[in-house]
C-alpha positions, 0 to 999 in steps of 0.5 A, spaced: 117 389 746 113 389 739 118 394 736 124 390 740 122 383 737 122 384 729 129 388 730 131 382 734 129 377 728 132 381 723 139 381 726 138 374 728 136 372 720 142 377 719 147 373 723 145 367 722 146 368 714 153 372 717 154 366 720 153 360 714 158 364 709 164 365 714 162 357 715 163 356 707 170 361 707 173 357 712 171 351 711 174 352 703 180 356 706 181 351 712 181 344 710 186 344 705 192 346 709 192 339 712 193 342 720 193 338 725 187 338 730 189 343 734 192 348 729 185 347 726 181 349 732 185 356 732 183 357 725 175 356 727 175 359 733 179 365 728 173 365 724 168 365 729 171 371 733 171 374 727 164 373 724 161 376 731 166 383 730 160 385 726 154 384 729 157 386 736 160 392 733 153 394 732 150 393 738 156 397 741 154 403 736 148 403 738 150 405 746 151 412 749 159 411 749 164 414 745 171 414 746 177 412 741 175 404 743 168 405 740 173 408 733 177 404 732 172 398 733 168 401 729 174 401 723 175 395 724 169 392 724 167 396 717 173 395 714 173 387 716 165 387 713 167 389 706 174 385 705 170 379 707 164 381 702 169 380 697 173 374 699 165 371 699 164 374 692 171 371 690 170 364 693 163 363 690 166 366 682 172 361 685 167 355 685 163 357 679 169 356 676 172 350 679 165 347 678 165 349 670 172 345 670 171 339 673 165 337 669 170 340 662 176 336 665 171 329 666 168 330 659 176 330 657 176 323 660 170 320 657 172 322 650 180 320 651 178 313 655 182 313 661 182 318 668 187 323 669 191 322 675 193 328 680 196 326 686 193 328 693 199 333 694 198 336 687 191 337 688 192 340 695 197 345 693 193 347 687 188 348 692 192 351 697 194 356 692 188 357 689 185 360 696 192 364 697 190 367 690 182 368 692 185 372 699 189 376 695 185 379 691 179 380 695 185 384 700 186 387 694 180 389 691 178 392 699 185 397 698 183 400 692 174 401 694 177 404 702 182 410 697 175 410 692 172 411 698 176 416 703 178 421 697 174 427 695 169 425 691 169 426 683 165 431 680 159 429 675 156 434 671 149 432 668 146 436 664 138 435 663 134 438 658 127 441 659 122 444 654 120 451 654 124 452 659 126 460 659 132 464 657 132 466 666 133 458 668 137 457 662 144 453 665 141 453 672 146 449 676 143 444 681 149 442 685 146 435 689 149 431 695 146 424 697 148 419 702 153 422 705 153 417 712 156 422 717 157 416 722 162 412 724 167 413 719 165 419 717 167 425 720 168 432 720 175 432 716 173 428 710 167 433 711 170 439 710 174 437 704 167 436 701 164 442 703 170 445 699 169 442 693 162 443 693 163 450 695 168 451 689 163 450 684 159 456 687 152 453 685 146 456 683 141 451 689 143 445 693 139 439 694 141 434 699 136 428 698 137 424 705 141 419 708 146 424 711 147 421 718 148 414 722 148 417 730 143 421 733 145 428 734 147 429 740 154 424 737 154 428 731 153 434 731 160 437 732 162 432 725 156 435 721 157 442 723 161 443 716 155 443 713 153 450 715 159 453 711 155 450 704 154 455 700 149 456 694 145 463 691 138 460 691 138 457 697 139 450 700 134 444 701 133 438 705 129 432 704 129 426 710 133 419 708 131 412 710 137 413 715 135 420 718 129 415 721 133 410 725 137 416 728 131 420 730 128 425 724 125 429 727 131 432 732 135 431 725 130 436 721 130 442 726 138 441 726 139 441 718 134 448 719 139 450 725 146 449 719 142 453 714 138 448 711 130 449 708 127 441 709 122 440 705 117 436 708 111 435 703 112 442 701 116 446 696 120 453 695 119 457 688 126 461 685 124 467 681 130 469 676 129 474 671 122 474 671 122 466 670 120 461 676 122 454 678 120 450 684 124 446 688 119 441 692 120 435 696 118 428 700 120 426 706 122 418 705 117 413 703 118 410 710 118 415 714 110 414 716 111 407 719 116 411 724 112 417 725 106 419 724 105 426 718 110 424 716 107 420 709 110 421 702 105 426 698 109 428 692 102 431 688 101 435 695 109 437 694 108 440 687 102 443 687 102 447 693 106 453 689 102 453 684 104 454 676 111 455 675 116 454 669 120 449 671 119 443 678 125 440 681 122 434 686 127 431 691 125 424 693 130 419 696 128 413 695 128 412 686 121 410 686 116 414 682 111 417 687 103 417 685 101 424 683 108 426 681 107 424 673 101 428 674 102 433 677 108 434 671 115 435 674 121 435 669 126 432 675 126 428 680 133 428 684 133 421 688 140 417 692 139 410 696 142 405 692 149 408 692 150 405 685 151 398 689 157 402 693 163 397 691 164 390 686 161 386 685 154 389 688 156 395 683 154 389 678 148 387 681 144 393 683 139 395 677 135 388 679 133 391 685 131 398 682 127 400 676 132 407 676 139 404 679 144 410 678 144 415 672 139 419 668 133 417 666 126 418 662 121 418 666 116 416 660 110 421 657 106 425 662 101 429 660 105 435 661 110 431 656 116 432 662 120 427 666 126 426 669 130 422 674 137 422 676 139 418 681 146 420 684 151 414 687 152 417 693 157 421 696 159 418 701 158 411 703 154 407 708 158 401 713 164 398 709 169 404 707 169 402 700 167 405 693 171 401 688 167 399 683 162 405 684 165 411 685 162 416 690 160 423 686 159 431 687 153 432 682 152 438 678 145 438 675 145 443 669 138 445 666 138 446 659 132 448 653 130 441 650 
């Protein structure tokens, strides 16, 4: 029961703030069109309808049942989760705008002495078609985020220089994945697709830093099985997303090691070419050890189990600077988590909550005088299928001499 009750307040919070928004849209939307009692009604009873779609959908999710019913709900729950966000972001960027006229339009009065005089028809039809303008452009914008987010995503290629790295590491290419979200509206058909594209790049290593399911193994293992064809030269490496802990991280690490995945837990893997040596080390997620005990992030345990090497890589989710990394001297921390704020306008917004919100980034003077991090957008997406504004990327990490 005490872990049951702080889920149950976050979803409760979460309604209710659902529930204030849909209260706002409709209203802004409903009241111009003049309807009679009863037509009004329909509408509201409309909006209410629509805003338990989401927290019902996911209640559902959570059951074990499967079935094209739970699907086509899911589908429709999470593309209807998206377009109203939108239509919110819209409504609100209408208002602003409204506000910022109105007080113009009243200065205007004041400086010519005398009111202007609209009509109660003419206002309600410029409202009326103001809000057909707001429908369509949020179902616009939800058009082109699902194309954004249902292609192969793009290859990014970065290229990031280390000091003193030698001849044998020079053009290593680290091929990282992030945030896949096999889940609901992810499966195994975009997955392939993936695969393909990552395959086609023939990478020297992979990287998967986390968030890659949204179900417990038992669902979804047949749609993750694509993973396994993923092949690289050096190895393939996995490190624990804030994700894989709702859905039971333990059995979700010992099925990545069944694909062919090394999970680095804490720990690291050294490659060794032409006689030069670079390790690949990773964290679980900064939260894994509120969910399961020993599983605590601990960066400096991570790159100093391996001893002296001449290049480190460390895989961590969540864009945050571990205590121990500087000091320990890592020239690159691959991360995911923030999907770059996945879709408009939350694209915008996404770097006032996160110091490293998308991109390659100096890490500052450590004493080693090293210090990356890449945060990759994501690969695929999580909830609404919609990566407009953000788009979705294969990252291909090439390692050069400073």
């Amino acid at each position: 029961m005490s872990k049951i009750l702080p889920i149950l307040g976050f979803l409760g919070t979460v309604s209710l703030v659902w529930g204030v928004a849909h209260f706002y849209v409709g209203w802004r939307l409903i009241r111009p069109l003049g309807l009679g009692g009863v037509q009004q009604a329909w509408l509201w009873f409309l909006v209410a309808a629509l805003w338990l779609l989401g927290p019902l959908s996911m209640a559902l999710g959570r059951l074990a049942w499967s079935g094209p019913g739970k699907d086509v709900l899911a589908w429709l729950s999470f593309l209807y989760m998206g377009f109203f966000s939108l239509l919110l972001a819209v409504s609100l960027g209408r208002d602003l705008v409204g506000g910022v006229l109105w007080a113009a339009g009243k200065v205007l009065e004041w400086l010519r002495g005398s009111p202007a005089v609209v009509t109660p028809e003419r206002r309600l039809f410029f409202m009326n078609a103001v809000n057909a303008g707001v429908l369509g452009v949020a179902a616009g914008l939800t058009g082109w985020g699902l194309y954004e987010a249902r292609r192969t995503p793009r290859v990014v290629r970065v290229t990031v220089p280390v000091e003193n790295l030698p001849e044998g590491l020079e053009g290593y290419r680290i091929v990282q994945l992030s945030d896949v979200h096999v889940g609901p509206t992810i499966r195994a058909g975009w997955l392939n697709r993936l695969v393909d594209a990552v395959n086609a790049l023939k990478p020297d290593a992979l990287a998967l830093t986390g968030d890659f399911v949204d179900g417990h193994v038992e669902e979804l293992a047949p749609h993750v099985a694509p993973f396994a064809r993923l092949e690289s030269r050096d190895g393939k490496f996995f490190v624990t997303g804030n994700h894989e802990y709702y859905w039971g991280a333990e059995a979700w690490c010992s099925h990545f090691e069944s694909l062919g995945f090394q999970v680095l837990h804490n720990d690291s893997h050294v490659i060794e070419r032409e006689g030069a040596k670079l390790m690949v080390a990773g964290v679980p997620d900064v939260s894994g050890g509120r969910v399961i005990p020993g599983h605590d992030a601990d960066a400096r345990k991570a790159l100093e189990g391996a001893g002296a090497c001449d290049a480190r890589v460390l895989l961590v989710h969540q864009p945050k600077i571990l205590r121990g990394v500087l000091e320990a001297g890592t020239d690159l921390q691959l991360s995911g988590h923030t999907h770059g704020g996945q879709f408009f306008p939350w694209s915008l917004l996404v770097g006032f909550a996160h110091k490293y919100a998308v991109g390659l980034h100096r890490l500052g003077s450590s004493p080693s005088g090293r210090g990356w991090i890449y945060v990759s957008r994501g690969t695929g997406y999580w909830g609404p299928p919609n990566r407009g504004g953000s788009s979705s990327e294969i990252t291909e990490i090439t390692l050069v001499r400073a």
